[in-house]
C-alpha positions in Angstrom: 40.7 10.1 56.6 41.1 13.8 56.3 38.2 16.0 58.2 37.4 19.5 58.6 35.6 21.1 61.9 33.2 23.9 61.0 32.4 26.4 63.8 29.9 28.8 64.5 30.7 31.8 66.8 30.3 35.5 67.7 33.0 38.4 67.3 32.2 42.0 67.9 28.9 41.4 68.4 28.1 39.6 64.9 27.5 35.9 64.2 29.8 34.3 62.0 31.1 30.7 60.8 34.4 29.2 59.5 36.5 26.1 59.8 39.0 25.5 63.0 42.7 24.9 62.4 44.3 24.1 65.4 43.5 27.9 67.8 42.5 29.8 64.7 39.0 30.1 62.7 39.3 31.0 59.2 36.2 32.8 58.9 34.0 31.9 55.8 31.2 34.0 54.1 28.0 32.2 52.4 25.9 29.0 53.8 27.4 26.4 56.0 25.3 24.0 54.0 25.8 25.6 50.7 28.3 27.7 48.7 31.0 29.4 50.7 34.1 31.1 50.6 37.1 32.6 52.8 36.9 36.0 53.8 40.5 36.1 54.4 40.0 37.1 58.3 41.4 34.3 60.4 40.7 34.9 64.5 41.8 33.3 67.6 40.2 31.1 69.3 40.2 32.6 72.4 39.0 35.9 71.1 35.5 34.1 69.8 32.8 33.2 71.8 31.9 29.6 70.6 27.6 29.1 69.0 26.1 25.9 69.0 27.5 25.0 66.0 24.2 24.7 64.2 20.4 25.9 64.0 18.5 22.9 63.8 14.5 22.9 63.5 14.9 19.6 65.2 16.9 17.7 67.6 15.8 14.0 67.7 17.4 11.8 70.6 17.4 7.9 70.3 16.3 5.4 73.1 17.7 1.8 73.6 20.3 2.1 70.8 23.6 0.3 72.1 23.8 -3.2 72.9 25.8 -2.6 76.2 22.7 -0.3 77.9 20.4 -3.0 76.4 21.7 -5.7 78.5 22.8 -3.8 81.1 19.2 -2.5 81.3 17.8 -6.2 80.1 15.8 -4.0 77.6 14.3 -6.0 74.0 15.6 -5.3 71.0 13.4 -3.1 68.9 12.8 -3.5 65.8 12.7 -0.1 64.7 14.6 3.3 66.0 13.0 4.6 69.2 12.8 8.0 69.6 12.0 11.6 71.2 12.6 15.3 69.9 14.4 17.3 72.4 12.7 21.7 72.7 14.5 24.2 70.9 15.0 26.5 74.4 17.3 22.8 75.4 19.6 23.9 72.9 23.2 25.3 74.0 26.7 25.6 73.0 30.0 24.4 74.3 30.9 25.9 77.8 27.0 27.4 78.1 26.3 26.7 82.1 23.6 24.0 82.2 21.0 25.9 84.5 19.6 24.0 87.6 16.4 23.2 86.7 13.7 25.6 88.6 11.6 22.8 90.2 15.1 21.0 91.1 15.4 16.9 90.8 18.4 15.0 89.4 20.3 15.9 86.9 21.7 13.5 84.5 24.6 13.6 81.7 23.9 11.6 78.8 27.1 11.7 76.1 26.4 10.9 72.8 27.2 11.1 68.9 25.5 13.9 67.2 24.6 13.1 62.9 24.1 16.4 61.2 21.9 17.0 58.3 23.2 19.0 55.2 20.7 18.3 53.1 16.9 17.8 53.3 15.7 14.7 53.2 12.1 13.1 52.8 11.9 9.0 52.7 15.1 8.4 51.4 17.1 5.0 51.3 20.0 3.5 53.0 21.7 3.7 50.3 20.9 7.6 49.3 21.1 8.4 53.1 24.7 9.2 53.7 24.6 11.8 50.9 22.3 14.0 53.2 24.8 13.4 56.1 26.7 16.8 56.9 29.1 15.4 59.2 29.2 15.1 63.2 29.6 16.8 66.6 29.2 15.9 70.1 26.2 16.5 72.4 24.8 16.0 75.8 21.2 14.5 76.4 20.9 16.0 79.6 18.1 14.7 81.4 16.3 15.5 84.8 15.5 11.4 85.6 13.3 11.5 88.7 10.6 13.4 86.7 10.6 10.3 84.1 8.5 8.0 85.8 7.0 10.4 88.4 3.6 9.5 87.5 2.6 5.9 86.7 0.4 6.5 83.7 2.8 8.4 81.3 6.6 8.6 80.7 7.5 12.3 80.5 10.7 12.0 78.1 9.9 15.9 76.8 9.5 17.3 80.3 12.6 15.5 81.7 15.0 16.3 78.7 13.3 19.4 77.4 14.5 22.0 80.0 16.2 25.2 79.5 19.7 24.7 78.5 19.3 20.6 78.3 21.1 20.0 75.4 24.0 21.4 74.4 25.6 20.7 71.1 29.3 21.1 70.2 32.0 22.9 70.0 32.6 21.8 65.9 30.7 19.9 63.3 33.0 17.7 61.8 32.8 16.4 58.2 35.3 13.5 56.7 34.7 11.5 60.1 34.2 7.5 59.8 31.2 7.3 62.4 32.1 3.5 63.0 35.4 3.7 63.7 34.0 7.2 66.6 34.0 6.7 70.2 32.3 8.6 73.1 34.2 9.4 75.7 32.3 11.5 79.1 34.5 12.7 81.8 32.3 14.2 84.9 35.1 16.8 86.9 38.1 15.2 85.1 36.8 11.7 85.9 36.3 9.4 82.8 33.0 8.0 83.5 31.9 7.2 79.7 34.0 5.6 77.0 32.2 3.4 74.2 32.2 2.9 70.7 29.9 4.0 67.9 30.7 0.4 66.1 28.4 -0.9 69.2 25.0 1.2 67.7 21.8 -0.6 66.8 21.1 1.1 63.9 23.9 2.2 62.1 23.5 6.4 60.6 22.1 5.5 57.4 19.5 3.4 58.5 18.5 6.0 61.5 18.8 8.8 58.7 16.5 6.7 56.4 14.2 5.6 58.8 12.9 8.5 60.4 12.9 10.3 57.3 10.5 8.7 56.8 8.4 9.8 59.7 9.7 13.3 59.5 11.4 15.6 56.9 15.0 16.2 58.0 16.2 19.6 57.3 19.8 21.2 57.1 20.9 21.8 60.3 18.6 19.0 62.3 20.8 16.4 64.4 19.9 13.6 65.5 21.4 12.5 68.9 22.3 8.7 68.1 21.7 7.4 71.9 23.7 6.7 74.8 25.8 3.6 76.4 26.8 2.5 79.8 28.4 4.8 82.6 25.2 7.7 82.6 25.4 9.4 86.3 24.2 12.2 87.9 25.7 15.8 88.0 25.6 18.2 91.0 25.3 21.7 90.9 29.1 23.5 89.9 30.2 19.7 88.0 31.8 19.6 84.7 30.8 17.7 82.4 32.8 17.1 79.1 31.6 14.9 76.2 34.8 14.3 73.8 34.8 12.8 70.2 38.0 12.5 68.4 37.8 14.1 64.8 35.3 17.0 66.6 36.4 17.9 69.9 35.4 17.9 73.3 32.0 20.0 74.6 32.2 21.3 78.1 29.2 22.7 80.0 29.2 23.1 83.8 25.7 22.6 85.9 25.0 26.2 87.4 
């Protein structure tokens, strides 16, 4: 299946998109989710500095959505997507440093699948929901874990994965991608650490598209973070962690 990675970046000072062809951008004029059109300027790679290749009003990140965690964890099946909404100042871009969080704790990667939204949505069907589907990209649930459960009465999912740079998203959306046929790969310093495959996911993209659409208008630009699987570990200050996705590419942020 033939795919195209869109990019968002900044040259000269000015914010710009286009699509990536190998170490080029052809820059584009118009609306990443609308009409748009060459410029005829094509840049290196090297010469851009990479944006998080979207400005969502939302990020939504699932809980307890691959069979694997679920038994690993011994955790029920649920009957309906769980999830949280990840801060706005959590979002980041490929090779942003993931800052050290100022009350410290551990740190923890969490690779995952990324769905896109290119077109607003409001309580729509299985079977309309892949229409609203933009394509993909690759994030990193970042989480500081020993805050969770730190006290008895509440979980604190926003504090511990709403943090200052928490949630980098990246480097490319991809469109044309089979999400079924995706797999996740993390590698911590080099070190593979996550590998699973999308086919393994509770609820499949249209159903989570559908289903908190119904809960929530999705807007262009909103991604939802479709879980994790087995192999999530902690990172220590100067690690590198990379979350790669064939079809998008492979997101690297380093904890400061």
């Amino acid at each position: 299946m033939t795919h195209t990675r869109w990019v968002r970046f900044l040259l000269d000072g000015t914010e710009s998109f286009g699509q990536l062809q190998g170490e080029r951008v052809l820059e584009h004029r118009g609306s990443l989710f609308g009409d748009n059109a060459p410029t005829g300027r094509s840049v290196a790679l090297q010469d851009v500095k990479l944006l998080a290749p979207v400005q969502p009003t939302k990020v939504i990140a699932l809980w307890n959505n691959f069979g694997q965690l679920r038994e690993k964890l011994q955790l029920g099946l649920p009957e309906e997507p769980l999830y949280l909404l990840k801060s706005p100042n959590s979002w980041s871009a490929h090779e942003a440093p993931i800052p050290l969080p100022r009350g410290g704790g551990k740190v923890v990667f969490e690779g995952e699948l990324g769905i896109v939204i290119g077109r607003r949505c409001t309580s729509v069907s299985e079977a309309d929901a892949p229409a609203h589907v933009f394509g993909y990209t690759c994030g990193n649930d970042v989480t500081l874990a020993d805050v969770l459960n730190r006290d008895a009465s509440f979980t604190q999912w926003t504090r511990a994965k709403g943090i200052d740079g928490f949630c980098p998203l990246g480097p490319a959306v991809a469109t044309g991608l089979d999400p079924a046929a995706l797999r996740v790969k993390t590698l911590l310093d080099g070190q593979v650490r996550q590998d699973y495959p999308i086919s393994d996911m509770t609820f499949s993209v249209a159903r989570l598209v559908s289903r908190i659409s119904v809960d929530m208008t999705l807007l262009p630009g909103d991604v939802i973070l479709c879980g994790t699987s087995v192999g999530v570990g902690s990172i220590k200050p100067g690690s590198l962690v990379e979350v790669e996705i064939e079809g998008i590419g492979r997101l690297a942020n380093r904890l400061e």
